[in-house]
PATORZA-491884 format. One record per residue: x, y, z of N, C-alpha, C in turn. Coordinates in pm, whole numbers, padded with zeros to 5 digits, always signed. Layout:
REM residues N
XYZXYZXYZ
...
//
This chain:
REM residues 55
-01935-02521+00260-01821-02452+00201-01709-02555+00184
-01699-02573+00054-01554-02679+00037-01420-02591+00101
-01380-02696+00064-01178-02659+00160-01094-02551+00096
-01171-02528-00059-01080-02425-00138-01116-02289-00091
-01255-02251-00047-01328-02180+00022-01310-02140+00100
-01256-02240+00258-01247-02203+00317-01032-02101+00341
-00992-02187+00263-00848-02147+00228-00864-01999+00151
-00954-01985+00075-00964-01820+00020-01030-01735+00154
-01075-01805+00169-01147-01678+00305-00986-01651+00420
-00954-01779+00434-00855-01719+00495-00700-01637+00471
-00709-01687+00351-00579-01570+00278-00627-01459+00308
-00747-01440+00202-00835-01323+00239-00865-01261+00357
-00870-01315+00461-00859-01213+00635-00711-01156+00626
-00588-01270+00589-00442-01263+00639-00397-01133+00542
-00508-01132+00424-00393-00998+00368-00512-00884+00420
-00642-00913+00471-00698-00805+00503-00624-00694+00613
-00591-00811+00724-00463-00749+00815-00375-00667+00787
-00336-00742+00683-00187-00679+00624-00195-00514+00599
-00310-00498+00461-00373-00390+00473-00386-00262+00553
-00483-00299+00656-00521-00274+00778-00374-00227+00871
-00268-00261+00855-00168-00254+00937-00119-00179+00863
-00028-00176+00710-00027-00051+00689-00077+00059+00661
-00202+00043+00643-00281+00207+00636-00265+00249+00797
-00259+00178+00890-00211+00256+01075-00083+00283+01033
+00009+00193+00976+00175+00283+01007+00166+00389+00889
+00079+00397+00780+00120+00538+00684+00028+00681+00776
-00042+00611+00886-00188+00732+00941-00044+00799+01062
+00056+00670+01107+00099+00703+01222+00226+00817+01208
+00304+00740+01096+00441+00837+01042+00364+00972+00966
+00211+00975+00915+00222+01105+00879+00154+01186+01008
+00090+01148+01118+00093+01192+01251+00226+01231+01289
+00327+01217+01311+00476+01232+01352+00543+01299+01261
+00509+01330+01153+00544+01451+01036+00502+01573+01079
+00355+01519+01107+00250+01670+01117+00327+01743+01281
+00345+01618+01366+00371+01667+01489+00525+01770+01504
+00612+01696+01412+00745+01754+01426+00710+01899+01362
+00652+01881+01224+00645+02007+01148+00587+02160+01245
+00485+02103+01329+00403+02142+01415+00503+02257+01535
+00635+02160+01534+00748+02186+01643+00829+02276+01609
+00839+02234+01498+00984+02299+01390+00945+02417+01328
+00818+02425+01312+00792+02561+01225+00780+02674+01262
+00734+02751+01390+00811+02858+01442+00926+02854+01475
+01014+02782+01493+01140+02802+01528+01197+02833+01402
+01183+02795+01272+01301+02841+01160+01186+02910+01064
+01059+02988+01106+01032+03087+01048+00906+03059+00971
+00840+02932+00960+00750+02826+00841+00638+02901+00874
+00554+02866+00706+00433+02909+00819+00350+02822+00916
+00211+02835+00972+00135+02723+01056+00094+02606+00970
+00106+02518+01018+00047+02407+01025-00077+02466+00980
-00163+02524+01040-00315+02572+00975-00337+02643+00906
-00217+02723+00846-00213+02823+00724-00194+02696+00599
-00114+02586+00583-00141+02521+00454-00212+02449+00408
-00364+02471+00504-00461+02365+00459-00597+02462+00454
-00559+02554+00502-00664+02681+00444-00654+02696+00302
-00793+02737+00307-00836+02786+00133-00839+02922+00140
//
């Protein structure tokens, strides 16, 4: 493997990361949406959390 090779493979891991890191912080803030909504919605009347994903 020449040197250009090995320099694409490694960009290529560094943005695989990158990736990888934000698909966890978009999985985590919409975890902490679901959780608040979860909190908040009998108190001001919403419906469940499991009523808007029923068919």
């Amino acid at each position: 493997m020449s040197w250009v090779g090995v320099l694409v493979l490694i960009v290529g891991l560094y943005l695989a990361f990158k990736v990888v890191s934000f698909l966890l912080k978009v999985a985590m803030w919409g975890v902490v949406i679901a959780a608040a909504y979860w909190v908040v919605a009998p108190l001001v009347g919403w419906p469940p959390l499991m009523e808007l994903f029923a068919a």
